[in-house]
Structure formats: C-alpha cells, structure tokens
N, C-alpha and C positions, 0 to 999 in steps of 0.2 A: 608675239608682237605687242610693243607697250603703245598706246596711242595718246597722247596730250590733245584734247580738243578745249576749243574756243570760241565762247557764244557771246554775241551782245548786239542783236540784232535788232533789241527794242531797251525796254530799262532795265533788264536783271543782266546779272554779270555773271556769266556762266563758265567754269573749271572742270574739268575732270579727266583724271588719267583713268584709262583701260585698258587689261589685259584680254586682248583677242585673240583667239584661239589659231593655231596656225593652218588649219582646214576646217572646212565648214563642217564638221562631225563634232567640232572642240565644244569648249561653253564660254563665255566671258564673264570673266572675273572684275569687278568695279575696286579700283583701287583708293578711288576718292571722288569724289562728286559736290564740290563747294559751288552754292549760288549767294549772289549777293544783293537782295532785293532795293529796289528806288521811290516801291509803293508808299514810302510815307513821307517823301519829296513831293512826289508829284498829285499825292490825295488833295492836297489844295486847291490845285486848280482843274481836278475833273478829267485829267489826261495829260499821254508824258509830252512832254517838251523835247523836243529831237538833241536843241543844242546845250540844254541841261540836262539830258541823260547821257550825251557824250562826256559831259566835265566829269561827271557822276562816274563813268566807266574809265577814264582817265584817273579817277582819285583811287579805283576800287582793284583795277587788273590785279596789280604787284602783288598788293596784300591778298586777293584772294590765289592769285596761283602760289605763294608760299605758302600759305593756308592748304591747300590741293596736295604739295607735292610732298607738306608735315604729315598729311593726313594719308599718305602713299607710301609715308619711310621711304622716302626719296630727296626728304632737303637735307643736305650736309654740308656743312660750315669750311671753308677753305682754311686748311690749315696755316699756321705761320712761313713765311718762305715761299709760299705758291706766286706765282707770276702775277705782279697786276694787270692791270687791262691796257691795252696797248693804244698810244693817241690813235692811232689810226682806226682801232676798231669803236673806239668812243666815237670818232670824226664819222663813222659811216651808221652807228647807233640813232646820232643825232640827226641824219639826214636821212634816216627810215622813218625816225618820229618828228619831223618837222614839224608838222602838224598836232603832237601830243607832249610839247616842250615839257608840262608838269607830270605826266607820265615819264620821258629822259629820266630827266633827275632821280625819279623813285627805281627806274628800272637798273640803272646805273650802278646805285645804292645795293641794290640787291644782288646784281651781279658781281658788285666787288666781295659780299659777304659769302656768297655761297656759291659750291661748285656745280658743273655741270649734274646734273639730277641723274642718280642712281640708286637703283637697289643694293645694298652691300652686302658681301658674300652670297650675291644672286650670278647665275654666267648666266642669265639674261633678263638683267635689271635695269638696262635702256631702254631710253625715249627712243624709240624706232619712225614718232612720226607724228605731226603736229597739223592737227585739222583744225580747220578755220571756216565758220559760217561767214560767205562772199553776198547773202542774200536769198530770199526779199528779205527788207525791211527799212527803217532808217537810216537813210546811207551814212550821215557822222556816228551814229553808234555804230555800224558794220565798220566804219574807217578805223575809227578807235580800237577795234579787235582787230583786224588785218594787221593793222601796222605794225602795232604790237606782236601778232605773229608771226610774222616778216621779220623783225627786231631780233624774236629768240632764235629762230630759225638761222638767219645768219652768225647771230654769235655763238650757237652750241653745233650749227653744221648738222641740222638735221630734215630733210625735207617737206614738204610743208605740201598738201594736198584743200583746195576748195569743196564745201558741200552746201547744199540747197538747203535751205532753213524747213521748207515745208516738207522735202524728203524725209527729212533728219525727223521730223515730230512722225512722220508713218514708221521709220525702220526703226524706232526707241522699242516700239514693238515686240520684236523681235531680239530683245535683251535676254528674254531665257530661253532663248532657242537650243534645242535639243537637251536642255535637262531635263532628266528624268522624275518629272514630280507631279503632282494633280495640278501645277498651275504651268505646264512646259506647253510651250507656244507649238500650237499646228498652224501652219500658213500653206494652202492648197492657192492653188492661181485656177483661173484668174480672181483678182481679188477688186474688192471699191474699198477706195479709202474717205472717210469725212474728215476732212480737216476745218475745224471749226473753233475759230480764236477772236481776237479784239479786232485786227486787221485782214482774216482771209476766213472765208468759208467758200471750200470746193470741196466736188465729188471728183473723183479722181481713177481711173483706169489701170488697174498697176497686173500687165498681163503676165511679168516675171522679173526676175529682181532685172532693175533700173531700165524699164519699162514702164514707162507712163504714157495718160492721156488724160488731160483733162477735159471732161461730160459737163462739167458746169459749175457756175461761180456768180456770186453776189453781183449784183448789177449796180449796188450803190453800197449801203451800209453792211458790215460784215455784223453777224450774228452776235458777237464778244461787245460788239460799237453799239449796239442793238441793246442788250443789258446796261450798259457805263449811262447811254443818254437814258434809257426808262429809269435807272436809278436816280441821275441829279432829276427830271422832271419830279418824283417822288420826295426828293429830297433826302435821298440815302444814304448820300456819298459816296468814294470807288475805291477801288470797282468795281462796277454793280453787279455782276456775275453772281459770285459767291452771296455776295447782301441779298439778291435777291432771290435765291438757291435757300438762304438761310430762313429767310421769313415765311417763305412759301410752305414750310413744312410746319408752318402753325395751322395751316388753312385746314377748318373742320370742313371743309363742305365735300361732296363727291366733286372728282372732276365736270361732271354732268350737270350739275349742280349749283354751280357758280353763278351767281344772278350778273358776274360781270363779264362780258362776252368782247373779245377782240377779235379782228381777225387772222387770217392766215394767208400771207400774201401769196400769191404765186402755186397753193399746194394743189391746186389743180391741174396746171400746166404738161405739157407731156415733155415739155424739157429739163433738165437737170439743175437749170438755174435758180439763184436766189434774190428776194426785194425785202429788205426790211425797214428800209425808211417809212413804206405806207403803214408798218404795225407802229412806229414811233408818234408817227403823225396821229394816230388812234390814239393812243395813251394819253399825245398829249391833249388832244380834243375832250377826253372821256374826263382826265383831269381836271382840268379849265371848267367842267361843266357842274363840277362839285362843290358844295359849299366851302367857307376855307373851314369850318368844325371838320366836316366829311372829311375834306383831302388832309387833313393832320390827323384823324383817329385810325384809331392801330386797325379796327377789322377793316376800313376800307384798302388800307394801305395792304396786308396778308392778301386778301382778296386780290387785288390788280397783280401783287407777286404771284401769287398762284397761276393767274390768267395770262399773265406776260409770259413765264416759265414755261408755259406749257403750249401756248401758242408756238414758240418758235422750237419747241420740241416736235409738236406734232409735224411742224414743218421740214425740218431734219428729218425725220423719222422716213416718213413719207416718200421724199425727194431720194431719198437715201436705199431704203431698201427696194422701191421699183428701180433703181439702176442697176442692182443685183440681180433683180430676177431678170430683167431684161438683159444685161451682158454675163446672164447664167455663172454668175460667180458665185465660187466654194467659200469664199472668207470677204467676212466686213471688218476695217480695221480704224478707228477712231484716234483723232488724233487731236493737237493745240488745246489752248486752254481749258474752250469749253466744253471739253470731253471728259473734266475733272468733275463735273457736274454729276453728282450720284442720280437725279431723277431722271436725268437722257440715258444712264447704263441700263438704269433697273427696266425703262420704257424699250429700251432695245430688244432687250437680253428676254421679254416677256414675250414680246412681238416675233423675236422668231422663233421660242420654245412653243409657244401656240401653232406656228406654221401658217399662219393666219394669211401669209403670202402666197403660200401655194407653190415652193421650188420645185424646178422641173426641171430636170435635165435634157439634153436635146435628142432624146429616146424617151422622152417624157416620164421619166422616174423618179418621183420624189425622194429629195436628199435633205441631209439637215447642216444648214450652215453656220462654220466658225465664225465669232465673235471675237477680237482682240483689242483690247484698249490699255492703255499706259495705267501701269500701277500709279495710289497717288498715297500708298502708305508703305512704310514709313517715309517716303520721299514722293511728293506730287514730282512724276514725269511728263504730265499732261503740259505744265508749263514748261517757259522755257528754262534751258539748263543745258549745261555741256556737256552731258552725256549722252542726248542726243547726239550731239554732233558730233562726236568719238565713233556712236555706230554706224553712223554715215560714212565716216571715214575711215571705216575698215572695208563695209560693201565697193568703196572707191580707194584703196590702198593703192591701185594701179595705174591712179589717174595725176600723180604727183606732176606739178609744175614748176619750173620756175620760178621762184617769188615774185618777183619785179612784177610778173604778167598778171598778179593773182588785182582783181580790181572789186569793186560793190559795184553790184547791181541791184540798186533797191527796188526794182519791179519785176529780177529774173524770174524766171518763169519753169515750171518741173518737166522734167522731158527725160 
C-alpha cells in the first residue's frame, strides 16, 4: 500500500508518500517526506498568524507535492496526445477549492502537466490512498489541506481517509516498527503518551492501537507557548523552544546550583494536568526585577534558559512518568515538538534507567520500561510533517470516507 498523506495543521506544509507494509509483520518504506517551513514569515511577529499561514499553504501545497512525488519517482510528465482536462472536471476542481482560488490556478497548472502519480515498471506503484490531517489545529490551515485533498482525491479517484493530528505525532513512533535493528521500536500496552508542542500538551492513555484516553492537559498555556512567550519576554525571538534549548547548554552551573529559581506549577498535584502561565508570569516578574545591564548580559540571560528549560522539564517528567506507574504501563512514548528537545530525552531516558520510579507490576514485580520518541536526525519527526500522517493513516486504512463528509475540527479531540 502506497499512502499520500497531507499536513498543514499549523504553518509547515507537510508531503509525504509511504510504502506500508501489507500486514503488520511488513516494515515501512519512506518514499519522500517534503516539509515546507513558514518559521521565517512569521518570526516577526512572535507567532503564526492562522490567516497568513493559510495563504502560505496555498502558495506552498502544489510545489511541494511535486516536490514529494520527484522525490518518490512518481511525477511523470503527460505525454503529447494525452487527454486534456475536461470543463467539467475543472468546473468541480474549482468548487472543491472555492475557497483556495490561488491554489486552483496552481493545481490546474499541474495537473494539466503531469500524469496521475506512478511508479514505473512497479505492478504496485499506485497512490492506493490519500490521508489528510481534519485536526486539532487552525481551522483555515486544516481547510487549505483538506480541500486540496479533496481536490486530488477526486481527480485521480483515489480514496481519501481523515486522521487526528495529535494521534498521528504518537504513531510517527512507530515508523520502524518491526525492523530488525538496535533502534527497532518495542511498543508493549499499555502505554502513556506526552504529547508536548506550541498548542497542546497532554498525557494520554493509549491501552492498544487506537485506544485512547486522555489523563490530563494544560489548563491554560501549552508547554511549546510556554517557551515562544519566555523567549520574546528575554528578547530571543522564535521560536523560543530551540533558542532557548540552545542557550541553555552554555549554563556552567550544576542544575542545583543555579542561583536563579522558578517555579513548577502544578508538579505537585495528583492529577495529570498542566498550568504554565504561572511559570511565565515568573519570568516575567523575575525579569522586570533586573537591571536593564543584568536583563541584556549574556550570563543572566543562560542562566534563566537554563532555569526555564528545566522547570518545565521537571514538570513533564514528573506528571509523566507517575501516570505510568500509576496506569502500570510498559512503554512511554513522546511526541510534538517539544519532544525534539535533547535535555527532556537525555532527562527521560536517565530517570528511568535509574528506576528511580520504582515499576511494579500488579504481582509487584519490578520491570523496566520502553522509552519511544521521534527521531529528529536526519529528519526532525518531532515536528510537524506528513509523515506523520501517512502512519496515521495506514493504522486507519479502514476508516476511508466520503470526501464531501471529511470537515476541520480545530478542537477535535483523540479517542
């Protein structure tokens, strides 16, 4: 099975065809994986703009799925003599993209140049199936993909199946599933997922494939929103994840050791939930209190990275692996952006080779649990990209719809 999936749930523009295995014993093969970043559109003003990253995804689809499908030995040029495009199926193109008029024109343009997408001399070198992220996220950037897969969908005649944006960043996961290597994915159930990005941070219940429950979620700022605001308070620019990830690793002081102390909202609580507005509201107190020498010299500025970093790590950390031990799960699985964060893997991955948690099984038998998180070399998976949603939409190959029905939900929800 070839899959075409399609991302653009926030500002990157996400392509990728995959070869998925035709029983769960196969492997998946990545035939292409083009993303088309908006990070230096929107660095100016400190966050993306819903109805400028839709123009952005309108200007960017076309070229990156030719892009995608060059990159798969899959785009092939319609020879001379081939059929042109029939008014009627232009007349039902433009009333799928009403809404993406300068996307028409470009998709149009494309279609008249190049044939339906095949491997050559493959007998099984077709698009068997076009996945589409329906949500969360910004509903006119989810429009902008849908419609556009709607668009190809009817004119190549190939079925088109919806997936969950936050599912799709847990099952990326599970991209080398069953190869045989020192980095082949074990996934034991039950499992906790952290999904932790600009827009969402939840712990998540995932008792077997496409089985979920959500244990708990940000109550106000998500963890990723939580970095972008400490970085412009700092004056860092965005997004402040990475800027502030980056600086932090100049910090000479022991974590212990850091004369600059924030807190930790919530890591006490016996619920699973998150508050990160009250560590913002710190920062910026803690800032404001500084001389303006102090709040522009570099060791203060390392220092609060340091202390920001690692506050909302230990709070991750914390919130995250007591829902493991408490729903006795065999694997923690990390997901969204800011799971690209090397100091939350290495903080992970220490915490439970210590055992420091104490798992017990429900015959009280200490076991030791899988860790899984998105490779982010040579391709960061943590962010977003369509290949996520490609493995999403092989776990739900079964669940094809309709077009017409297929709608954005920018607040749907994982179930």
């Amino acid at each position: 099975m070839i899959i075409l999936a399609i991302e653009t749930s926030c500002d990157d523009t996400g392509i990728s065809i995959l070869k998925a295995p035709k029983n769960k014993k196969g492997c998946f093969e990545v035939l292409s994986n083009i993303v088309s970043s908006q990070i230096e559109i929107h660095k100016k003003y400190g966050g993306v703009y819903p109805a400028m990253a839709k123009r952005e995804h309108q200007r960017n689809l076309t070229r990156v799925l030719e892009n995608a499908l060059k990159q798969a030995g899959m785009l092939n040029k319609k020879t001379k003599g081939k059929e042109e495009i029939s008014q009627l199926k232009i007349k039902e193109l433009k009333k799928i993209l009403s809404r993406e008029p300068e996307l028409f024109k470009k998709l149009i343009i494309f279609l008249k140049k190049y044939e339906k997408p095949n491997i050559k001399n493959s007998d099984n070198g077709k698009i068997d199936l076009i996945a589409i992220t329906n949500g969360p996220g910004l509903e006119p950037c989810l429009w902008a993909g849908i419609n556009f897969a709607k668009a190809l969908s009817y004119f190549w005649d190939i079925p088109i199946v919806p997936v969950n944006h936050i599912e799709s960043h847990i099952l990326v996961n599970l991209l080398n599933l069953n190869k045989t290597t020192d980095n082949s994915v074990v996934l034991k159930f039950p499992a906790i997922c952290l999904v932790v990005s600009g827009g969402h941070t939840q712990i998540i219940l995932m008792k077997k494939n496409n089985d979920y429950k959500i244990l708990g979620e940000t109550r106000d700022d998500a963890a990723g929103e939580c970095f972008d605001k400490a970085a412009k308070i700092l004056g860092l620019g965005y997004p402040g994840g990475p800027i502030i990830s980056r600086l932090a690793t100049e910090n000479s002081s022991p974590q212990n050791t850091n004369s600059i102390k924030l807190p930790r909202p919530m890591i006490g609580t016996k619920d699973y939930d998150f508050s990160f507005s009250g560590l913002k509201t710190a920062i910026l107190y803690h800032h404001k209190k500084q001389s303006i020498k102090t709040q522009k010299s570099k060791k203060y500025i390392i220092k609060m990275c340091a202390e920001i970093q690692q506050a909302i790590i230990d709070v991750l950390i914390k919130k995250t692996i007591n829902a493991a031990k408490n729903y006795k799960a065999k694997t923690i699985i990390l997901g969204g952006g800011v799971s690209a964060n090397e100091e939350l893997r290495k903080q992970f991955q220490k915490n439970l080779k210590k055992g420091n948690y104490g798992f017990l099984s429900r015959d009280k038998k200490p076991y030791q649990i899988n860790l899984l998180f998105p490779p982010i070399n040579p391709i960061n998976l943590s962010t977003d990209n369509g290949l996520m949603t490609a493995v999403a939409g092989y776990f739900h190959c079964n669940k094809k719809i309709c077009r017409k029905k297929i709608q954005a939900d920018a607040n749907q929800q994982i179930n």
